[in-house]
Structures are given as C-alpha cells and as structure tokens.
N, C-alpha and C positions, 0 to 999 in steps of 0.2 A: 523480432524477438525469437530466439532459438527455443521452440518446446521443448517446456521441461517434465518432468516424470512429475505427475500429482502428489501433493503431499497434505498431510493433517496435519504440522507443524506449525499452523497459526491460530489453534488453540492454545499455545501455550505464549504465544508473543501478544505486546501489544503497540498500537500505533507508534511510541514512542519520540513523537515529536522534538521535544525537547532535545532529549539527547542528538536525534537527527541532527537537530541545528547547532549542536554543541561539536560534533564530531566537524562537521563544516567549516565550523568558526576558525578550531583546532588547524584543522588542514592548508585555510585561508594564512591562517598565521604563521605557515609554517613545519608546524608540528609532524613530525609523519607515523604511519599508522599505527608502528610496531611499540612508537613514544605512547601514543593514545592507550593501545591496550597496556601497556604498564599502567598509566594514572590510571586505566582503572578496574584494573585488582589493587595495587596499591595504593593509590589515594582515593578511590571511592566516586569520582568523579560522579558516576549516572546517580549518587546518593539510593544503592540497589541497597537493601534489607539484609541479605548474602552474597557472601561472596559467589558463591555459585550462580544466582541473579544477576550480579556484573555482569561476569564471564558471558552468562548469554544474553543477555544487554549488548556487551558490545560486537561479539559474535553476529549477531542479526542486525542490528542495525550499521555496524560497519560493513557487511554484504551488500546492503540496501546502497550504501555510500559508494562504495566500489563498484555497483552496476551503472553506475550513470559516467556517462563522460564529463571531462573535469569541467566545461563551458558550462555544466548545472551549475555547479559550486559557486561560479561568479554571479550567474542569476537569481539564486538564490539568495547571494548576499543583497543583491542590488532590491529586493520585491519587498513587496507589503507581506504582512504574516497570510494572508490570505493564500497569495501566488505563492507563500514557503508551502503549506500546507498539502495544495497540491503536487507539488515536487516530491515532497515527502511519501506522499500515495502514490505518483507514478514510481518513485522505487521502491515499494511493495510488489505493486504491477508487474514491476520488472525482476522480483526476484521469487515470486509464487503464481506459477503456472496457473495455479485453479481461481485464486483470485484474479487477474489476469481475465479469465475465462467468464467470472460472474461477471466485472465489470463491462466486459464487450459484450455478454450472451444477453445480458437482466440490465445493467442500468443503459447504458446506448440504446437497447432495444425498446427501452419505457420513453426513454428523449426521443428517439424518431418517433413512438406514436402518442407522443404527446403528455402519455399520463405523468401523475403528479407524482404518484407512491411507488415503492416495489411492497410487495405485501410478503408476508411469513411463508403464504403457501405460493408466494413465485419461486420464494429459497428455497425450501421444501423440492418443488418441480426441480427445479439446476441442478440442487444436488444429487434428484435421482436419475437424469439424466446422465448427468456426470459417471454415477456407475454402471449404470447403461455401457459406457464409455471404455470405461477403466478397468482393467480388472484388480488395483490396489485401492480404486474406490469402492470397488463391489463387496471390500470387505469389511468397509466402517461402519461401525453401531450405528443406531441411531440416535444414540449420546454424544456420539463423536460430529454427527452430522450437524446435528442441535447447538453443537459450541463452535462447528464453522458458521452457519450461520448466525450465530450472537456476534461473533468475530468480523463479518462484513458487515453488517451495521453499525457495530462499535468504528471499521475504520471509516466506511463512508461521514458518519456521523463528527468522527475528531476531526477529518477533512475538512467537513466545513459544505462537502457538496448532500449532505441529506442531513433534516432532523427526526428525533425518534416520534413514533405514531404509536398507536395503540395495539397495534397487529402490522406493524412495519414500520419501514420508512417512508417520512414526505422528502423528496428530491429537491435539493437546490442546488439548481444549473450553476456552474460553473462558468465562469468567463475569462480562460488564459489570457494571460499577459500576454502580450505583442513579443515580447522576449522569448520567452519561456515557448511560445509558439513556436516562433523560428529555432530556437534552439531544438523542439522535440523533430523538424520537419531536418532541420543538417545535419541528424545523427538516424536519419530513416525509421523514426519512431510514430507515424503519422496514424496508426493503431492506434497509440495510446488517446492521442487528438480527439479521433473519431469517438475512440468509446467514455471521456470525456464531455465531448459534445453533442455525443446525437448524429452523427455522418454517417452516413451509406458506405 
C-alpha cells in the first residue's frame, strides 16, 4: 500500500456496508461508475437523508470500491456476508492511511499477543503516537481524536471482527476465505492478511 497523508475524514463517514455491496452488485451487473453516481443524486439509491449525504455516500464509498482490484468484486459476490464484511474493511484499510495504521499497529498486535480486547486507553496511546508522528495529527483536538476513535470501533464492530465492551472492544478473530486469501496475496496485499490475522 502506497502511504498516504493522515487524515480525520472518517469522522464523518461510516462503515457503509450496504451500499458497499450495492455499488458491487451495480458494477457486477454492468452498471458503470459514472451510471452509479447519477442514480445516486438522482434516484437516491443509498436512501441518504440529503442530497449532500449521497454525494458523499457515494464519493467514499465508491473510492473504497475503486481501490481494490476488480478479482475483489467476484469474491465478494461469491462469500458469505461474513467474508463481504471484511472486504468491505479492507477497502477502508486501503483507502485511510491512519486506519490502516491502527489496525496493523493495535489489532494485529493484540492477535499476536494474544489478548482478547483493545481497550479506550490503547486508542487513546495510537492516536498520540500517531501525533508523535504527524505533524497534521499534532494538530487535532482532542474531540477530533475521541470521534476517530468511536470511528474504529464502530468499523471493527460492523465488520464483524470485534464486539463493543464497556471501555473497548472484545476481538473477534477473523477467519479469511481461502479466496479472499489468495486474492489479497495476487494483488501483494499480504499487510492486510497479517494485520487481519495476527502474523509477524
């Protein structure tokens, strides 16, 4: 994955599943991207609240779509909602550098040593690491930091690989399709694997 420039911009998105799979389906069938964003500013398709909510509806999650190479699309159609799930988070992964960075630095590193949870104050720790780091994270509130972390619990949590706890998340391991495997190892995606699974 090419590092990208840190960003606070997943305060304001969310999982979006559904549509994930909608835009897929669209593509499967067919449809092409520029069709998609028409249906939906004008027909509404992601059923957003505004129109301005579309627009960045399909703005983010068609990125998310457009980073993965097209062999996702067929894997995706072929999986259980499970395997969609996390497809759907590795193109998060793959399109937000700092997410990206929690789930290698905090959940991989809770799978290799085993534990069950990540807890409030590991996200707390990442993200001041992270400005440590950064100097466009050195300059986010602590409001700002507070709603990236509600942000990676809420995706791990839609994922399907953690549930919520009382001061965190409990982890629940993941088990990639045999597919979905080989597909993330033929497109040199084998990061995502690791931080996934727990691998060195």
């Amino acid at each position: 994955m090419v590092q990208k420039e840190y960003s606070a911009g997943a305060v304001k998105h969310s999982f979006w599943f559904l549509e994930f799979r909608k835009i897929i389906a669209l593509l499967l069938d067919g449809t092409d991207m520029e069709r998609i964003r028409q249906m939906s500013a004008g027909e509404n398709i992601f059923s957003a609240p505004t129109a301005e909510r579309a627009k960045q509806i399909f703005m983010t999650v068609s990125s998310r779509v457009r980073s993965l190479d097209e062999r996702f699309y067929r894997v995706f159609a072929e999986s259980d909602v499970a395997t969609q799930k996390i497809i759907a988070l590795i193109s998060v992964m793959n399109t937000d550098a700092l997410f990206f960075d929690f789930m290698y630095e905090v959940y991989r590193e809770k799978l290799m040593l085993g534990s069950g949870a990540i807890s409030d104050s590991d996200i707390r720790v990442f993200f001041k690491n992270k400005q440590v780091q950064s100097e466009r994270a050195a300059g986010w509130q602590d409001c700002t930091l507070k709603r990236l972390g509600a942000c990676c619990k809420t995706f791990l949590t839609e994922a399907g690989i953690a549930s919520r706890g009382k001061a965190g998340v409990t982890i629940v391991k993941p088990v990639p399709d045999a597919l979905l495997e080989q597909c993330l190892i033929d497109n040199g995606m084998e990061q995502f694997l690791h931080a996934l699974t727990g691998v060195r």
